[in-house]
C-alpha positions in Angstrom: -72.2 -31.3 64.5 -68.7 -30.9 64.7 -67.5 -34.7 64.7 -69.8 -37.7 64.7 -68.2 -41.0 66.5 -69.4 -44.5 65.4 -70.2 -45.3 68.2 -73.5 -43.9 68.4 -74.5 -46.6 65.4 -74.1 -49.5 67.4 -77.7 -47.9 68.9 -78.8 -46.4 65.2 -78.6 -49.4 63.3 -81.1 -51.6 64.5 -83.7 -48.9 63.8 -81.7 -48.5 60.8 -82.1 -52.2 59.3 -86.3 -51.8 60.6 -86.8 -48.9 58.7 -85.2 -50.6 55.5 -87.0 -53.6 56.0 -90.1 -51.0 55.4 -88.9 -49.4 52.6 -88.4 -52.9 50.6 -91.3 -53.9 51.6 -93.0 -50.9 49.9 -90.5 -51.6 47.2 -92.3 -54.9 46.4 -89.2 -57.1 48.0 -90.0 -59.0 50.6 -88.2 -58.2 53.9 -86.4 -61.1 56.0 -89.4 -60.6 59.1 -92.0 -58.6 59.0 -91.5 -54.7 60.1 -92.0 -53.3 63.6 -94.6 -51.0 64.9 -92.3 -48.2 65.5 -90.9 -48.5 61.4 -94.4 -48.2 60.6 -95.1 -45.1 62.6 -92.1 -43.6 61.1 -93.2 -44.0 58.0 -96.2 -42.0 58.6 -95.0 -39.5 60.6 -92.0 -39.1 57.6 -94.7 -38.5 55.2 -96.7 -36.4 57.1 -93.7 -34.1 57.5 -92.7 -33.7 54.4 -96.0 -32.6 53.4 -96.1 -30.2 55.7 -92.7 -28.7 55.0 -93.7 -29.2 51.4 -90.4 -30.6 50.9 -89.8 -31.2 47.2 -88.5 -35.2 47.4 -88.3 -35.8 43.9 -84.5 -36.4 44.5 -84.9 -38.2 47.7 -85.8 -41.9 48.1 -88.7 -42.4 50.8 -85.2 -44.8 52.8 -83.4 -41.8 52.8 -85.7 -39.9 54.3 -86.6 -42.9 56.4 -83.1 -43.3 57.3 -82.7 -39.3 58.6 -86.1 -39.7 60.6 -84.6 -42.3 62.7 -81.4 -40.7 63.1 -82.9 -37.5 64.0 -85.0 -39.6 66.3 -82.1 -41.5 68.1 -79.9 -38.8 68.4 -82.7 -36.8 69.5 -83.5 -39.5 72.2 -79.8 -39.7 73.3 -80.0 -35.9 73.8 -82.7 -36.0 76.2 -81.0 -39.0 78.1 -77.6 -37.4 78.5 -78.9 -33.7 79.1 -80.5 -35.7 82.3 -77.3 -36.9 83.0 -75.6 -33.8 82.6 -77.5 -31.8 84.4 -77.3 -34.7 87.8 -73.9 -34.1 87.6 -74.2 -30.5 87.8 -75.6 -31.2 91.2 -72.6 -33.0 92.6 -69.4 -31.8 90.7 -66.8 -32.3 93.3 -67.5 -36.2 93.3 -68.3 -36.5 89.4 -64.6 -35.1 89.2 -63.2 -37.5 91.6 -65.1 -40.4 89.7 -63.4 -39.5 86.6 -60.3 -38.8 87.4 -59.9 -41.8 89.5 -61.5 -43.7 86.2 -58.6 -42.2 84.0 -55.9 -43.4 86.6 -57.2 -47.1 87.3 -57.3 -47.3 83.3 -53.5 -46.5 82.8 -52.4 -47.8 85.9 -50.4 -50.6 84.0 -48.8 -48.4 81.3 -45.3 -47.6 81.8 -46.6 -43.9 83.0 -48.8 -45.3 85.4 -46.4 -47.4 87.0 -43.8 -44.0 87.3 -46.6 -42.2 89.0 -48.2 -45.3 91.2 -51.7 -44.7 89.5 -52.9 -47.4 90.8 -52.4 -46.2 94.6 -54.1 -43.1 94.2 -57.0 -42.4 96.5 -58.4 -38.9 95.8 -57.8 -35.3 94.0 -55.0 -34.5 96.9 -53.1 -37.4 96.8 -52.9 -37.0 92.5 -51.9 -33.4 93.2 -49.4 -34.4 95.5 -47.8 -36.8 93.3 -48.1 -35.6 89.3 -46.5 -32.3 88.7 -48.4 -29.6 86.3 -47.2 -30.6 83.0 -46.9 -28.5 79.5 -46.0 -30.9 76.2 -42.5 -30.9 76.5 -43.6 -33.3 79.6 -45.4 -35.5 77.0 -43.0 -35.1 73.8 -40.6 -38.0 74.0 -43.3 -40.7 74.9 -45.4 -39.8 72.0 -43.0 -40.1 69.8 -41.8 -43.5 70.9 -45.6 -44.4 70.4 -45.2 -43.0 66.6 -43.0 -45.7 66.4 -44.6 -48.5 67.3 -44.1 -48.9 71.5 -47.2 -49.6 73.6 -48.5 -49.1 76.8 -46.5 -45.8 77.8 -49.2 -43.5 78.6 -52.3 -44.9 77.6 -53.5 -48.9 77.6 -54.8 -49.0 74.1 -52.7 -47.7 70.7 -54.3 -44.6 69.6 -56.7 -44.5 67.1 -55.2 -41.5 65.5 -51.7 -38.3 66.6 -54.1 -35.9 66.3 -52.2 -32.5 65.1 -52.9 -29.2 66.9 -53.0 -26.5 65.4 -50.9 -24.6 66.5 -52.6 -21.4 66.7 -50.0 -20.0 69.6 -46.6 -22.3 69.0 -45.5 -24.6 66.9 -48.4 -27.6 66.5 -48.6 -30.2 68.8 -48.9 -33.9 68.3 -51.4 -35.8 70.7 -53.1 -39.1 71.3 -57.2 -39.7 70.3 -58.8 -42.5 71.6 -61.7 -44.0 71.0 -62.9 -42.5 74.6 -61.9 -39.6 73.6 -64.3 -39.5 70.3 -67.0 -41.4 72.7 -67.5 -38.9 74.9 -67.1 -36.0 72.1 -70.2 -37.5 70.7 -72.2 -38.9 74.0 -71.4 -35.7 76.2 -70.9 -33.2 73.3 -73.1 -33.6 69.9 -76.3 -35.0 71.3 -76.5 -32.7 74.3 -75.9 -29.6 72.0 -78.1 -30.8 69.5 -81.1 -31.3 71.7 -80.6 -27.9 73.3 -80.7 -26.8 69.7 -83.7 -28.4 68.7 -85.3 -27.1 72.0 -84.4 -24.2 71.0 -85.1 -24.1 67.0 -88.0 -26.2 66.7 -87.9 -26.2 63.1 -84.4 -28.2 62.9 -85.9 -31.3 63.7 -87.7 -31.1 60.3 -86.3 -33.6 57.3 -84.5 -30.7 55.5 -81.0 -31.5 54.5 -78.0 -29.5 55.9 -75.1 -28.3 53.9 -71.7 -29.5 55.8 -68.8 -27.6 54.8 -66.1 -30.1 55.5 -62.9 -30.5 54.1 -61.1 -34.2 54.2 -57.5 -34.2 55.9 -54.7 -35.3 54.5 -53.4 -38.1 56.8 -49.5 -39.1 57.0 -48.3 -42.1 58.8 -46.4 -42.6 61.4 -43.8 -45.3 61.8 -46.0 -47.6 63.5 -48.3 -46.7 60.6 -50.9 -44.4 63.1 -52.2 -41.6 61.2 -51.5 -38.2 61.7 -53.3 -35.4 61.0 -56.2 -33.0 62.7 -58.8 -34.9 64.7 -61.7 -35.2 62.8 -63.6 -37.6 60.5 -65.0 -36.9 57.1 -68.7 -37.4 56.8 -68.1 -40.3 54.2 -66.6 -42.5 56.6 -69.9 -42.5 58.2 -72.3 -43.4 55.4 -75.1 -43.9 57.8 -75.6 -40.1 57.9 -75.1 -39.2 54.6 -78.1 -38.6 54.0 -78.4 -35.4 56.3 -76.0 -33.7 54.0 -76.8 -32.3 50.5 -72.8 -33.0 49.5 -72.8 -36.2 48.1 -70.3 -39.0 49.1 -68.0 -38.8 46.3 -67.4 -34.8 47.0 -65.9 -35.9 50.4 -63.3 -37.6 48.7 -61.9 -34.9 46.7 -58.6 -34.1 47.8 -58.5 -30.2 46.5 -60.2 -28.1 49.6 -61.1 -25.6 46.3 -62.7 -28.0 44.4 -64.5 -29.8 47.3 -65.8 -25.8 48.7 -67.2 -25.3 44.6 -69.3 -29.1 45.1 -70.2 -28.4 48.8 -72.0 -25.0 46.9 -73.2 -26.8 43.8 -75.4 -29.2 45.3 -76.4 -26.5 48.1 -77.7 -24.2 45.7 -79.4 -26.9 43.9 -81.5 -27.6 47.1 -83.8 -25.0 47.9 -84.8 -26.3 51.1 -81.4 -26.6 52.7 -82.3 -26.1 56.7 -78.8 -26.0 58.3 -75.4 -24.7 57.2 -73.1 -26.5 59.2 -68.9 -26.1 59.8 -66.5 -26.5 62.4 -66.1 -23.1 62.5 -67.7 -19.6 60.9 -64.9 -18.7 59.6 -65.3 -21.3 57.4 -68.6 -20.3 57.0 -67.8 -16.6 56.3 -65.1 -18.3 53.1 -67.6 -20.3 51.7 -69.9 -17.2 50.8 -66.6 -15.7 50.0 -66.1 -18.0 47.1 -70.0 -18.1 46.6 -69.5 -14.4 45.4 -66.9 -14.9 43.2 -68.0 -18.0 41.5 -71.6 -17.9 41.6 -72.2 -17.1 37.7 -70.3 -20.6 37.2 -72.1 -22.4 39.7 -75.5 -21.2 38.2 -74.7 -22.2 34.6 -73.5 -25.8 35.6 -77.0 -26.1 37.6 -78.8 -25.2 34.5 -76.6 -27.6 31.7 -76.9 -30.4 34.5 -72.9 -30.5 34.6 -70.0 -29.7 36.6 -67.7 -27.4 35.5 -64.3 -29.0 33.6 -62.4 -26.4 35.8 -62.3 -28.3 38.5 -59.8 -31.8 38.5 -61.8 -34.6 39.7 -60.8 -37.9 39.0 -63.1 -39.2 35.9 -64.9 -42.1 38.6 -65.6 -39.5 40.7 -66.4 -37.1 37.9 -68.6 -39.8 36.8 -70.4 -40.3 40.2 -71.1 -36.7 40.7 -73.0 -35.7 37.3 -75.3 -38.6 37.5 -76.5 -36.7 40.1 -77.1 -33.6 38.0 -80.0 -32.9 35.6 -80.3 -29.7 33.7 -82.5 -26.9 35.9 -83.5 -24.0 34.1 -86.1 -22.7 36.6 -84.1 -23.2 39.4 -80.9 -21.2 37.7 -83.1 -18.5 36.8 -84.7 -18.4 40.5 -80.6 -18.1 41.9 -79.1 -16.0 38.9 -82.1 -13.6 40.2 -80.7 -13.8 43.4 -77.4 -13.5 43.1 -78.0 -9.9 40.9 -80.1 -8.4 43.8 -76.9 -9.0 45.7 -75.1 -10.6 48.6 -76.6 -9.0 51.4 -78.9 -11.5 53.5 -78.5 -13.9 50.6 -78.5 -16.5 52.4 -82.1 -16.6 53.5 -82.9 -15.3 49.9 -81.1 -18.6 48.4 -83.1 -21.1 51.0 -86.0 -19.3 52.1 -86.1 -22.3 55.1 -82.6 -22.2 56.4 -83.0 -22.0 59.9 -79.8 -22.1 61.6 -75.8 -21.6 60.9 -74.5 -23.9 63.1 -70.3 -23.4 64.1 -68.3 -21.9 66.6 -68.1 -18.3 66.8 -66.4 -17.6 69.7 -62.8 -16.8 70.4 -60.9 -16.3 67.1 -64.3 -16.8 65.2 -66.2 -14.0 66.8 -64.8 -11.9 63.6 -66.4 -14.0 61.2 -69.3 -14.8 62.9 -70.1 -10.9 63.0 -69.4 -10.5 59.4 -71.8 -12.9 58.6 -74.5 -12.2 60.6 -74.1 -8.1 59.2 -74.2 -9.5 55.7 -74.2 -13.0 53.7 -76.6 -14.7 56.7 -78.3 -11.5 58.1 -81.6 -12.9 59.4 -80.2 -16.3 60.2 -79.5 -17.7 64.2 -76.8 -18.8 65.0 -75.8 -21.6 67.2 -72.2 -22.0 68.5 -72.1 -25.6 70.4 -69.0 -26.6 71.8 -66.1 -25.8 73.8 -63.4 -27.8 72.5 -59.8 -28.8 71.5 -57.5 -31.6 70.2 -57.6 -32.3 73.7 -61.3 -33.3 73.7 -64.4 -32.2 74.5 -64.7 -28.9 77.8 -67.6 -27.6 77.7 -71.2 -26.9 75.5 -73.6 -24.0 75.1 -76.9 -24.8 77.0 -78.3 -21.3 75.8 -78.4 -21.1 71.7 -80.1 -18.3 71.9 -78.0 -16.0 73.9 -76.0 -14.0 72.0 -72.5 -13.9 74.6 -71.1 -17.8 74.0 -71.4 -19.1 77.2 -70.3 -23.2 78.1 -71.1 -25.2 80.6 -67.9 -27.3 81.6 -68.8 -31.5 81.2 -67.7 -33.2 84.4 -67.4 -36.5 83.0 -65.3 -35.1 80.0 -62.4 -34.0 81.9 -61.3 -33.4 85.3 -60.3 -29.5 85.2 -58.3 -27.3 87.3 -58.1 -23.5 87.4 -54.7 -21.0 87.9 -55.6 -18.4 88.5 -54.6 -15.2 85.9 -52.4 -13.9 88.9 -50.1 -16.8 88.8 -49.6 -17.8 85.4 -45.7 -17.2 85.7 -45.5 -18.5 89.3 -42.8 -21.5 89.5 -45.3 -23.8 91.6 -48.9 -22.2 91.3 -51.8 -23.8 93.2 -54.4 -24.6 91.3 -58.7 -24.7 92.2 -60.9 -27.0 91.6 -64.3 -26.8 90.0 -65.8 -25.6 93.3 -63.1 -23.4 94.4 -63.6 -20.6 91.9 -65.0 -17.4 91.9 -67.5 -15.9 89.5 -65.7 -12.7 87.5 -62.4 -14.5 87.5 -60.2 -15.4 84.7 -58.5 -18.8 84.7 -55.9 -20.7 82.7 -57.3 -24.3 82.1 -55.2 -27.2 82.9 -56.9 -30.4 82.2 -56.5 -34.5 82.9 -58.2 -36.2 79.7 -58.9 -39.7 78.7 -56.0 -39.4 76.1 -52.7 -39.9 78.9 -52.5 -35.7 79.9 -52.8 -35.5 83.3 -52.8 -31.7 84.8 -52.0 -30.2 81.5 -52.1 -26.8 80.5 -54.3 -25.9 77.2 -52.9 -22.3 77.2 -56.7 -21.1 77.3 -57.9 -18.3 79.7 -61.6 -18.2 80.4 -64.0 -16.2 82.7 -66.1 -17.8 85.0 -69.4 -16.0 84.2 -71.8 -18.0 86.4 -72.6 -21.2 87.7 -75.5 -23.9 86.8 -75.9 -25.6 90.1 -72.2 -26.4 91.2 -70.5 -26.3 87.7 -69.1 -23.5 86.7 -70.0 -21.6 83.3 -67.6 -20.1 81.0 -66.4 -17.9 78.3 -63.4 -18.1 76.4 -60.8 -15.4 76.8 -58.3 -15.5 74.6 -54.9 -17.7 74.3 -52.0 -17.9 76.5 -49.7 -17.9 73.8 -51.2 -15.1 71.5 -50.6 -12.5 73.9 -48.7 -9.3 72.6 -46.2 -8.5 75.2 -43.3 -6.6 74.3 -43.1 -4.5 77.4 -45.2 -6.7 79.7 -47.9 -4.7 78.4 -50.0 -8.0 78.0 -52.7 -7.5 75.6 -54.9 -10.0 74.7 -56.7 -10.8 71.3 -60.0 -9.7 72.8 -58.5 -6.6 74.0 -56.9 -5.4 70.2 -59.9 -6.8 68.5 -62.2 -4.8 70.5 -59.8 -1.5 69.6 -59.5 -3.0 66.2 -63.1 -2.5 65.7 -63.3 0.7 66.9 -60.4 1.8 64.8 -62.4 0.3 61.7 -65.3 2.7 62.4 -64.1 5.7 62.2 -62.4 4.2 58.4 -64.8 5.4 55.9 -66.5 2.5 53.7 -64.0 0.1 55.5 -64.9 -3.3 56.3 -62.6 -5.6 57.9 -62.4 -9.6 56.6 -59.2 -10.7 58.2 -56.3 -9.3 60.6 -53.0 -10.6 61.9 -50.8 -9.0 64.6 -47.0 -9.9 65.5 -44.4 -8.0 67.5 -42.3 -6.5 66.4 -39.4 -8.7 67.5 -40.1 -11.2 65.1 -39.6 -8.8 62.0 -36.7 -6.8 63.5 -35.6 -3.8 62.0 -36.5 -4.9 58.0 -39.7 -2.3 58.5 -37.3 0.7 60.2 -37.3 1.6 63.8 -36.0 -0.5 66.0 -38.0 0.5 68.8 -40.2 -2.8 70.3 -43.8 -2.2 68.5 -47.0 -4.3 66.9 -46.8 -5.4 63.4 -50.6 -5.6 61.5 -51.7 -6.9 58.8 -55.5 -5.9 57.8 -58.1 -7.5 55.2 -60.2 -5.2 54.1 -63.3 -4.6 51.9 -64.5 -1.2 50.5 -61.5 0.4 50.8 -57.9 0.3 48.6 -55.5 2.6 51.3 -55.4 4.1 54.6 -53.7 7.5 55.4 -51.2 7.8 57.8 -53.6 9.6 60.1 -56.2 6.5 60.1 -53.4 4.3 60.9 -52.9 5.9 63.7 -56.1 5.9 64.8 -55.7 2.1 65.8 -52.8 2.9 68.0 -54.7 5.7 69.6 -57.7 3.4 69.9 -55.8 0.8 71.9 -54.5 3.5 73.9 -58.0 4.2 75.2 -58.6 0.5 76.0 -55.2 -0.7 77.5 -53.8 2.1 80.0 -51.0 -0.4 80.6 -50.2 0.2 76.6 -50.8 4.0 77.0 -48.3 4.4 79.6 -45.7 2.5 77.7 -46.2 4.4 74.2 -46.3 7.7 76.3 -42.7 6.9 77.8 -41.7 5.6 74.5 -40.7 2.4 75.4 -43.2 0.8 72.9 -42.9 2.2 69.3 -45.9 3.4 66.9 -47.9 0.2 65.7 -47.4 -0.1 61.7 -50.3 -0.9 59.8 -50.0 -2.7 56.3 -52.5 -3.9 53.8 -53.0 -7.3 52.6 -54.5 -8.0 49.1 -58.3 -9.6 49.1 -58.1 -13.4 49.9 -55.0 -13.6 51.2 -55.6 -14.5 54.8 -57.9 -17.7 52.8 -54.7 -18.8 51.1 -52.9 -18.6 54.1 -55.6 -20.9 55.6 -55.2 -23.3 52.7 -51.9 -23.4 52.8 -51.9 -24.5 56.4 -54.6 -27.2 55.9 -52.3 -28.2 52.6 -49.2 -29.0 55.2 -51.0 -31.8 57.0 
């Protein structure tokens, strides 16, 4: 899934060391005692599946396959045990709130941020209301940064295990704390509940077919106190335990170039033709990897049939080394994927691994793009499965219904203690906030959140819906972000909004297909593009054609007219100028993205 703690292998490992003590034991060693019933069994049942699946294991060692069963099977079993759990606490959310919340405070009570807000005298919801103001991360900023440097015990009790970097999608980024409760209940409340929804879902993902991860290793920086920095997450290699559900080796994780990692993340893919899963963070990673697939697949099929790896990319010799004693020359299977690859990219994927069963990222919010691209072309045919609701903050919510296509979360009780403003009152001085069982279905919401990383009533900047309720906990989808709202005039238009008329616009361009957009105000370019009336700025990515005419330009103004009568009324009046519409070259939004990821 998206992140996988440790802490789950403190369960995994005893299986783990049974299941090896089978393997050497078939290997002619002999083990330390002799193997449990269950190891046994797993054996069997691992056999029998692969037969079934008529997995080709000549490249897989009967303990690596061992070692997936019982991971599958753990996580699997920890999935059934929290959905339980979950779905208790569905039943009584008002005092699953108060229990964590009060949990958080009793924790930090002896910081220095405890003791200025008397934590540790705190009763109820009401009485932490009363006393802790709604804060933003100007609240936070100076505390953090004394913890960069090596003070303790200010907001939280234990030093952080990493200043996780947001990314900044609507400000500048953010630097917060991540805890090991934090990653905890990411994994606990977050991976294994998605994942067995997902395998109740798509039977066939329980199977011992390898996913491809496309992952990219952070860079980390050091703080003065010598805490990394850097986005929260964890390369797969850290965790060697699950290695073995990936078809990118180890060494590829530890390639520092995202470009050269993305070309080996594709190499050993393709070399697998039984790949199950294509897992990312996101689709939009995803929607570049097949991106790059179609530029580069001609190299990628000639190093799969020399049984090398291509000198263009600049490994280190060690890893170099590593990596292409894992390659043997394979004719049939380059002339199976150069076949392929000439009968084109559309629905390729399922062409490529004629047993991929799921795409598994996020495809809601700013993803929703990508993850329609994809489905219309490289991975037409394939589910899709977006999990989580989540942010450097932690884990909010997870999608109970994989096979719905609007993204819908169920909010985790135990993962935060969440309150609601409502969209009315976002610019009120002292706005009351709901609780869980205070709001309305149909209404939007800013989130502010209390998490188990020292925010306490925090605002997120994300609006959601409530669409429904599963016993008392509310269900939601994700609207768009405080922050990337155009509002020159007080016009207020969201990113769902202009992407919906964005669309529209798109259809009525001949041939056009669009990859990638940005829109700014116009206050941030000032009068360098001519006017200097207040207007929208965007930049488009498209495929199939090379220029737009001045009429079909307009056509996206006029389109967002029809959506947004607020908008209308302004143009009409003239106090908002015509939106200008420029063209980017292919791939530029992708270096963009790179170049982002390359400042961490």
């Amino acid at each position: 899934m998206l992140q996988m703690s440790s802490s789950w292998f403190r369960v995994a490992l005893p299986l783990c060391f049974a299941v090896l003590s089978v393997a050497l034991a078939i290997s002619g060693k002999t083990p330390a005692m002799p193997p449990p019933l269950p190891a046994v069994i797993g054996v069997c049942s691992v056999a029998g599946m692969a037969l079934i699946l008529k997995i080709k294991v000549e490249n897989r060692t009967l303990s690596s396959l061992l070692s997936q069963h019982v991971a599958v099977k753990v996580v699997g079993w920890l999935g059934r045990r929290q959905r339980r759990k979950l779905e208790a606490d569905t039943l009584k959310v008002k005092e699953i709130q108060q229990e964590t919340l009060l949990k958080r405070l009793r924790k930090n009570a002896d910081t220095y941020y405890g003791r200025q807000y008397d934590f540790s005298s705190i009763k109820d919801i009401k009485e932490f209301q009363a006393c802790h103001p709604i804060t933003t991360y100007t609240h936070y900023q100076d505390l953090i940064n004394r913890i960069a440097a090596g003070e303790e015990k200010l907001i939280i009790a234990e030093k952080p295990l990493i200043l996780a970097m947001t990314s900044g999608t609507s400000g500048s980024s953010a630097m917060l704390l991540s805890t090991k409760d934090t990653n905890t209940e990411f994994f606990l409340q977050g991976v294994t509940v998605c994942l067995d929804a997902m395998q109740q879902a798509f039977p066939e993902t329980k199977s011992l077919q390898r996913t491809t991860k496309f992952f990219y290793t952070p860079t980390f920086r050091q703080s003065e106190a010598r805490i990394p920095i850097g986005p929260n997450s964890s390369t797969p290699a850290s965790s060697r335990h699950i290695l073995n559900l990936y078809t990118t080796p180890a060494p590829a994780f530890e390639v520092p170039s995202e470009k050269d990692t993305l070309y080996l993340h594709l190499l050993f893919a393709l070399k697998d033709p039984n790949v199950g899963t294509l897992e990312s963070n996101f689709a939009s990673t995803v929607f570049y990897a097949f991106s790059a697939l179609q530029e580069r697949w001609q190299e990628l099929v000639e190093d799969i049939e020399r049984g090398k790896i291509s000198t263009a990319l600049s490994l280190e010799p060690k890893v170099r080394a590593k990596l292409e004693a894992l390659m043997k020359p394979d004719p049939q299977r380059a002339a199976q994927l150069r076949a392929h690859f000439q009968d084109g990219f559309r629905g390729i994927a399922k062409r490529l691994w004629p047993q991929l069963n799921l795409v598994l990222a996020v495809d809601s919010g700013s993803n929703q793009i990508y993850g329609e691209m994809l489905r219309e072309s490289y991975c037409k045919g394939v589910p899709f499965y977006s999990p989580f609701y989540a942010a450097t903050e932690g884990l909010i919510g997870v999608n109970l219904w994989p096979q719905e296509s609007e993204r819908r979360y169920l909010l985790c009780p135990r993962s935060m203690f969440c309150e609601f403003l409502p969209e009315s009152s976002l610019d009120e001085e002292a706005p009351h906030t709901l609780l869980m069982e205070e709001v309305k279905e149909g209404e939007n919401y800013e989130l502010l959140v209390t998490n188990a990383s020292g925010l306490y009533r925090y605002r997120i900047g994300d609006i959601v819906k409530v669409v429904g309720f599963h016993n008392q906990c509310p269900i939601v989808e994700f609207q768009y972000r405080r922050g990337q709202m155009l509002n020159v005039r007080g016009e207020k238009v969201s990113e769902a909004l202009f992407l919906s008329a964005l669309k529209k616009a798109v259809a009525q361009w001949p041939g056009a297909q669009l990859v990638d957009y940005c829109c700014a105000e116009s206050g941030i370019l000032g009068d360098t593009i001519g006017g200097s009336d207040p207007h929208y700025q965007v930049f488009l990515e498209l495929k199939g054609v090379r220029r737009l005419t001045e009429e079909q330009r307009h056509k996206l103004d006029i389109s967002l007219q029809q959506d947004s009568a607020v908008y209308k009324s302004f143009r009409i009046k003239g106090s908002i100028g015509p939106m200008r519409v420029q063209l980017v070259a292919e791939g530029a939004f992708n270096k963009l993205h790179c170049a982002d990821l390359a400042s961490f």
